[in-house]
matplotlib code that plots the C-alpha trace (Angstrom):
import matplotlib.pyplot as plt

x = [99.1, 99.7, 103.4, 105.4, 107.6, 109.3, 111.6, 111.5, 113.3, 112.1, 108.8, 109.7, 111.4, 108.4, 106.0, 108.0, 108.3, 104.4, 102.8, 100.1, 97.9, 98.9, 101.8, 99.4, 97.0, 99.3, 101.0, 96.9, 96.1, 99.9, 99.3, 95.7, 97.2, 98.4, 95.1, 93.2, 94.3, 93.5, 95.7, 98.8, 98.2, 98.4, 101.4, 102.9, 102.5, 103.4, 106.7, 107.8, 106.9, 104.9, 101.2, 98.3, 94.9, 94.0, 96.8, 96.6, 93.2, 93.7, 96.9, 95.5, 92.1, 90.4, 87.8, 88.8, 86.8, 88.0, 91.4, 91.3, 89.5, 92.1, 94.5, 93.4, 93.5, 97.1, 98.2, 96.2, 98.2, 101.3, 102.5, 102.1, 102.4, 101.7, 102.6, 100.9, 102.1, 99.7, 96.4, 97.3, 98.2, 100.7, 101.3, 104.3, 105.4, 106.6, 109.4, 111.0, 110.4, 106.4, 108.2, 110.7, 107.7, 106.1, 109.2, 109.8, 106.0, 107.0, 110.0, 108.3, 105.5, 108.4, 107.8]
y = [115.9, 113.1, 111.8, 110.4, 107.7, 108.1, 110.6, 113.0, 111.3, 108.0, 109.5, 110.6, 107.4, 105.7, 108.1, 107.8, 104.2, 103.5, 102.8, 105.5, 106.5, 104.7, 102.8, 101.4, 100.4, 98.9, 96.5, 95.9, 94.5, 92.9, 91.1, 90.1, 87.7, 85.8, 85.4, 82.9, 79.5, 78.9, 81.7, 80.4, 76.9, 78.6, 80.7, 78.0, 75.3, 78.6, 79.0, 75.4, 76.2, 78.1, 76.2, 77.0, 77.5, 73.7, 72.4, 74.1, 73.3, 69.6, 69.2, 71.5, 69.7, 73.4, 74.4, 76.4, 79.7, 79.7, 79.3, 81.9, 84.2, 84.1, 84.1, 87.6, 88.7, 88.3, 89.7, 92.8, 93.5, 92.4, 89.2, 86.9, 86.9, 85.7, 84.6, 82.7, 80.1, 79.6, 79.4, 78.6, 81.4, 80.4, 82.1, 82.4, 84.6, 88.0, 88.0, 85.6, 87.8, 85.9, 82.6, 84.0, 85.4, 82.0, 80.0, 82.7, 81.8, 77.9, 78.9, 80.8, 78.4, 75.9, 73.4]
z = [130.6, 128.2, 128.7, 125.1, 125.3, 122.5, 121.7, 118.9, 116.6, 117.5, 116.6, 113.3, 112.2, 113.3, 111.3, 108.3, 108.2, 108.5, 105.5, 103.8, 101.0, 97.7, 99.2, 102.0, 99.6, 97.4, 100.4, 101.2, 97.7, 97.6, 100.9, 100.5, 97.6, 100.5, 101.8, 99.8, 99.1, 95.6, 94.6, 97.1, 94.9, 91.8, 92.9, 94.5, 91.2, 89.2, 90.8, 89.8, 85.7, 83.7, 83.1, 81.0, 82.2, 81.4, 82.9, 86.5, 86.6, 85.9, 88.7, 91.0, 91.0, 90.2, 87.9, 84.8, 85.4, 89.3, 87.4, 85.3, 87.3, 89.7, 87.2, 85.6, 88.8, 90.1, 86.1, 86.9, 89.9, 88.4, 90.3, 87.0, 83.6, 80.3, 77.4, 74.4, 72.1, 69.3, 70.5, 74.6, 77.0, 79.5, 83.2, 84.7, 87.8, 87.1, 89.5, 92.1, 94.6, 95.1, 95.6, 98.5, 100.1, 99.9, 100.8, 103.9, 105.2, 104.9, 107.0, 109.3, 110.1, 110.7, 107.9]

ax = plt.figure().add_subplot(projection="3d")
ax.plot(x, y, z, "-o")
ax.set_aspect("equal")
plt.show()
């Protein structure tokens, strides 16, 4: 006989408050952002101003279609944004709320 630790409302909190099926996916894709380093450079010059393609790729020291690839990218899943001014598309984040994240890792690692 297998014996629970948890009580029965422990176990239901628990239950609830794990992740599934769309949401899970969701904070997957969200999280996996985090995960490569030439999109936490973008995000990270990104948060300071909004840049064009050109531009990132010239400060960051990236190549243009790496840029934009990984540009398209984070505006499919929502995390930047764009706008154009004449012929140039400038990216921006979509919300603050990428920066805190990053600022919060910074912190956490103790730097």
């Amino acid at each position: 006989m297998e014996m629970l630790l948890l009580d029965a409302r422990t176990q239901t909190l628990v239950e609830d408050y794990v992740p599934q099926g769309e949401i899970l996916e969701g904070l997957v894709t969200f999280f996996s952002v985090f995960a490569d380093a030439t999109r936490l450079r973008i995000l990270s010059a990104l948060a300071i101003t909004e840049l064009c393609v050109t531009d990132l790729s010239r400060v960051l020291q990236i190549n243009q279609t790496t840029v934009s690839h990984q540009l398209r990218f984070l505006k499919n899943i929502g995390i930047v944004r764009s706008s154009r001014i004449g012929k140039v598309i400038f990216y921006s984040l979509s919300n603050d709320t990428v920066n805190d994240i990053l600022l919060k890792g910074v912190e956490f690692l103790g730097y």
